[in-house]
C-alpha positions, 0 to 999 in steps of 0.5 A: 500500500505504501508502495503505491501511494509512493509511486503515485505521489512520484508520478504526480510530482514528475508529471507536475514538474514536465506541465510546469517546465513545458509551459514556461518553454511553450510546450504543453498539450491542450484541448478545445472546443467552440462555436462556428459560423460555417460556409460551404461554396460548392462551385456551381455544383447544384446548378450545373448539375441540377439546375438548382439555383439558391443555395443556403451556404452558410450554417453553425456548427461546432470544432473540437481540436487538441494538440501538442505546442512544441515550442513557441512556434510549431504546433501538431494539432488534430481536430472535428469539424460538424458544419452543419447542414446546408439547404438549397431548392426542392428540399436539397440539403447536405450535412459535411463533417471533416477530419484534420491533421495540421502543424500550427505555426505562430509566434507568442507575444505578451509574454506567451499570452497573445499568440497570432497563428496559421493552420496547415494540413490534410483533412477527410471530409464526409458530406451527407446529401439529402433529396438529391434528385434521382434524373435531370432535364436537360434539353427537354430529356431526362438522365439518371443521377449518379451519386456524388462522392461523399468522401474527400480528401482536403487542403486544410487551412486556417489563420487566427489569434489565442489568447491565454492570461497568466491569471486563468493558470492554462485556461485561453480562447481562440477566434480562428478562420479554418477552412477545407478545400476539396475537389468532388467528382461525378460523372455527367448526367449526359455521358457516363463515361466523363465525369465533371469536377467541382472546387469546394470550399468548407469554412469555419469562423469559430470562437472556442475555450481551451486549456494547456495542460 
């Protein structure tokens, strides 16, 4: 028994002393969650496909993130993204969700407290359609839809400020842009063996609370 209070007292005072010694050299783990503003543009997808010509791009959702600081430049950070649901005419809507593995690069002022940063990575995003139409009119003839992808790998990016007062011991919150460039394929309506390619964009405007371990 007192062997292993011993042990856990020493792992406790050890890990203490790694948390204390990482954040005064800007090292440290740390967590956060937060509300976004969320925007998706499709590229003319809905429209060139569809016909469909309203689209709702922009929702709330919400961004959960943890990482590692190396130092007081360089971050490893990997994160969720729900952005929501995205609506357009007859009832068409689509729910994306993404997965993403960035370094962030920033520099701290204040000493340590203010820290300016950008995101840089890969991301898999997931997208949910709902009510797409089965066929197309075109030039008075219908054609048969063929499903869009519904899983993208994306450029991920991001820009934005934290902020973590000495006062609050490892406590700070983050207003951060974020978005996810991907490229959906799907084969034309008209001609099955070609396929028609659209640039989209999912962002993410998110004010979040976080903590540094």
């Amino acid at each position: 028994m007192m062997k292993r209070l011993f042990i856990s007292g020493l792992l406790m005072v050890t890990l203490t002393s790694v948390s204390v010694e990482g954040a005064e050299n800007g090292r440290g783990v740390y967590l956060g969650i937060g509300h976004a503003a969320s925007f998706y543009n499709d590229g003319d997808y809905l429209k060139d496909e569809f016909q469909i010509d309203h689209l709702d791009g922009s929702d709330t959702g919400f961004v959960i993130y943890g990482g590692y600081q190396l130092d007081e430049i360089l971050g490893i950070e990997a994160s969720y993204t729900d952005y929501g649901k995205f609506n357009a005419d007859q009832k068409v809507s689509q729910a994306s969700t993404a997965y993403t593995l960035a370094v962030n690069l920033g520099y701290s002022f204040l000493d340590g407290q203010l820290r300016p940063f950008t995101i840089l990575g890969l991301g898999y995003i997931n997208t949910d359609y709902k009510n797409y139409p089965d066929t197309v009119t075109i030039d008075g003839r219908d054609y048969r839809v063929v499903d869009p992808d519904t899983r993208h790998t994306a450029f991920h990016y991001g820009l934005g400020i934290q902020y973590e007062p000495d006062l609050l011991i490892g406590f700070g919150v983050r207003l951060a842009y974020e978005g996810s460039i991907y490229i959906l394929s799907m084969e034309q309506a008209t001609d099955s063996s070609e396929t028609n390619y659209y640039g989209q964009n999912l962002g993410a405007l998110y004010l979040s609370l976080q903590y540094k371990f």
